[in-house]
N, C-alpha and C positions, 0 to 999 in steps of 0.2 A: 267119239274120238276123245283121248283123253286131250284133257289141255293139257300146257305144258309153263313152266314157270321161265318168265326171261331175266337171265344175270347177265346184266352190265357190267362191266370192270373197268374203270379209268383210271389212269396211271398219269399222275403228273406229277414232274420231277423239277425240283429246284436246285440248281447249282450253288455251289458253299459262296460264291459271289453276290447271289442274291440277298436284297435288304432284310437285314432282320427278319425273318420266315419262320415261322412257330413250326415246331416238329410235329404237332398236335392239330392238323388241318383235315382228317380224313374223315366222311360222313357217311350217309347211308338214309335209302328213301325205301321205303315197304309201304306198298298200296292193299288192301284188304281186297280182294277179289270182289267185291260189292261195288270196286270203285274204277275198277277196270272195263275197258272194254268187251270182251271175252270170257270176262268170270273169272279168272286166274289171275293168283298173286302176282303182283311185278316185283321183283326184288332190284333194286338197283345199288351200288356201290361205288367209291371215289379212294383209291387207294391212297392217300398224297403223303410221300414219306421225301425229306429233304437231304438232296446229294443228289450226286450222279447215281444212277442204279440199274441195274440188270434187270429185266422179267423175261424167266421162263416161264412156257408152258407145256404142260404133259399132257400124255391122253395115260394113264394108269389103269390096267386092268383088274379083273375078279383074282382072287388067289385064293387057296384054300391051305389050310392050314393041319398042320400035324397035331396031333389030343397034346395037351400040354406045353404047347408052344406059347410065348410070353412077348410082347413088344415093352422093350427096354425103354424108360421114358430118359429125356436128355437129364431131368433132375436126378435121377438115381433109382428111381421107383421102375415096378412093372405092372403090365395089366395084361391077365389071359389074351391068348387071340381065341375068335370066335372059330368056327369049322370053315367057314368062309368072309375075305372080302367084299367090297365091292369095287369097282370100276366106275370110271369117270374123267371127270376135268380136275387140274389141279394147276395154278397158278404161285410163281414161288419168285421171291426176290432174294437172292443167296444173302445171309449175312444180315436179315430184318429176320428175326423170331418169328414176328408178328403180324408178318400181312401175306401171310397164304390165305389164297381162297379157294373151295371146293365146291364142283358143282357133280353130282355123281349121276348114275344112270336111272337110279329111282327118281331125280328130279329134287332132289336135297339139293339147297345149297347153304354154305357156313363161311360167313365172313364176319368181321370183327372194327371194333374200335377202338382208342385206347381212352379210360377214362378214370381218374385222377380220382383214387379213394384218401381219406385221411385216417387207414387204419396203418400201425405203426408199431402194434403187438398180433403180428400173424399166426396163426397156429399151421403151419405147414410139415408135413411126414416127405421125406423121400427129397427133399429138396421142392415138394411140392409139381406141381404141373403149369405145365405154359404155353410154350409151342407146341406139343403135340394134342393138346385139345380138340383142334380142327381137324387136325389127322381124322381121330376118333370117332366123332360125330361124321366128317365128308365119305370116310371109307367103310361106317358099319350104319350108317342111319335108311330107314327105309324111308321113313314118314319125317315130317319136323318137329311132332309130337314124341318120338324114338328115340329124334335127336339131342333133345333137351335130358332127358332121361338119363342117355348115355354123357352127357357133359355135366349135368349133377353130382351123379353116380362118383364121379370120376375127382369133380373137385371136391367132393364130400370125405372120399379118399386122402387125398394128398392134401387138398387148401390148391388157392391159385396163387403161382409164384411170384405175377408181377402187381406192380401197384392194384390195377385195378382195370375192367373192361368190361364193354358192351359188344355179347356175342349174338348175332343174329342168324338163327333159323327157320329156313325156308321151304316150302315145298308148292306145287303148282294150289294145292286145295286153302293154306293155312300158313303164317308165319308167329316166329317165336323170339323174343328177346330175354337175354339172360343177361341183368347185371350182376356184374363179379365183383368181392370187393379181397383185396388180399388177405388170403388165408382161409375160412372156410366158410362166410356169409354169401351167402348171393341172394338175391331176389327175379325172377321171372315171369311173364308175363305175354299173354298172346296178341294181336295185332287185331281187332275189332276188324270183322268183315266191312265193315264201312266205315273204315279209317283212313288215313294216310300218315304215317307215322316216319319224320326227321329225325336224323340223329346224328349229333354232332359230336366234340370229345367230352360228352357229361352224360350222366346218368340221365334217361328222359324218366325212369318212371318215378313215377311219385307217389300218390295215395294207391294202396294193392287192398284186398277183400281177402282173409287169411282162410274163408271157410270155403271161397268159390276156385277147387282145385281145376274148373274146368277151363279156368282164365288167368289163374294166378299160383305160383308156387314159392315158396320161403323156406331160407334154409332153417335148421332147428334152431333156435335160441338167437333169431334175427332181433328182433325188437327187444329181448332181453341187454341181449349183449350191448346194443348202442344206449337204452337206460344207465347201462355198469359205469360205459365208456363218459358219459355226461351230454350225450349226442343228443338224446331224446327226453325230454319230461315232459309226460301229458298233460300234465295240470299247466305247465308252459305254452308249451307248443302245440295240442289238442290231438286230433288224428295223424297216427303216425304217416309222417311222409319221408320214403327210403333218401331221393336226390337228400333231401334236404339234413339228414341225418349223418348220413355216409360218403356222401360227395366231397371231394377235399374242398372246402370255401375258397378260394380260389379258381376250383372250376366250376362253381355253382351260377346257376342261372337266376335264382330267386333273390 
């Protein structure tokens, strides 16, 4: 029987009356299938966006698409559609860019966080990408491995439009986190079967292995580019670590 991966979704809502309440309160828990009961990833998530808000949810079907048909992104850009959708679960708060989450019928799921990069010379085409990311990855990803791929591909293209995010993908076998940092750096990383991996609104990963692509992926000219920046000096600061480079210091944990 195949397993099956469980997504959580909590939604807590702070009215504008509430004491000083940081915008920046939502997390996310991924258990390595090692660490579960059953063998399979657990993916959990904490939606917390402040104000009154709406959540819908949809059940979204397969679609198949015409040869040269294009999904128009909200920045101005476009991306092929493939010959086919996929179908699933799709959770949406009208009016939040940023807190859809997808859980599709292969057993993908993609939800997000927001975290606070200190890039400030982005290189973005098209107006870049943002919200429609998750789209991307929940409606065409079979595997989490696929997913990543397809969310690379994509910000490698455009750049990512907003500050900066921690996207996480899931599937029942395998999860994947992708830090994003505005414009076209990211770094990613896979979830050790016998982990349990928090995340909060900052960058978790830190020291990454550039040769081990089977756990770890960089975009081109990552660790260059934060030398240029004055983020990194090895002869300073020794083994490159991404949080610590990239993270705006003010969201840094270290």
């Amino acid at each position: 029987m195949r397993k099956t991966l469980l997504l959580v979704s909590l939604l807590l809502v702070f009215l504008p009356a509430a004491a000083a309440q940081s915008e920046l309160d939502c997390f996310a828990v991924i258990a390595g299938k090692g660490c579960t009961a059953d063998g399979s990833v657990l993916f959990a998530h904490n939606e917390d966006d402040d104000g009154d808000v709406v959540v819908r949810f949809y059940r979204f079907e397969r679609q198949r698409h015409a040869p040269g048909s294009v999904l128009t992104l909200k920045g101005g850009g476009a991306v092929p559609q493939p010959e086919e959708t996929l179908g699933g679960l799709w959770s949406q708060m009208p009016g939040f860019d940023y807190s859809d989450i997808y859980l599709n019928d292969h057993g993908v799921a993609v939800a997000s966080n927001a975290c606070t990069s200190r890039e400030d010379k982005p290189e973005l085409t098209d107006g870049g990408i943002g919200y429609d990311l998750r789209h991307l990855v929940g409606r065409r990803a079979r595997t989490a491995r696929e997913g990543v791929e397809i969310a690379i591909a994509a910000v490698a293209k455009f750049g990512y439009a907003d500050s900066g995010r921690l996207l996480a993908i899931a599937d029942p076998g395998e999860a994947w986190v992708i830090c994003l940092v505005r414009g076209k750096h990211w770094v990613a990383a896979r979830v050790p079967d016998d982990r349990v991996l928090t995340v909060a609104n900052t960058y978790p990963i830190r020291f990454v292995d550039p040769a081990d692509r089977e756990n770890f992926r960089l975009s081109p000219g990552l660790i260059e580019h934060a030398k240029s920046r004055g983020w990194y000096d090895p002869e300073r600061d020794g083994p490159f670590d991404f949080a610590r480079a990239y993270a705006s210091p003010a969201a840094r944990t270290d």
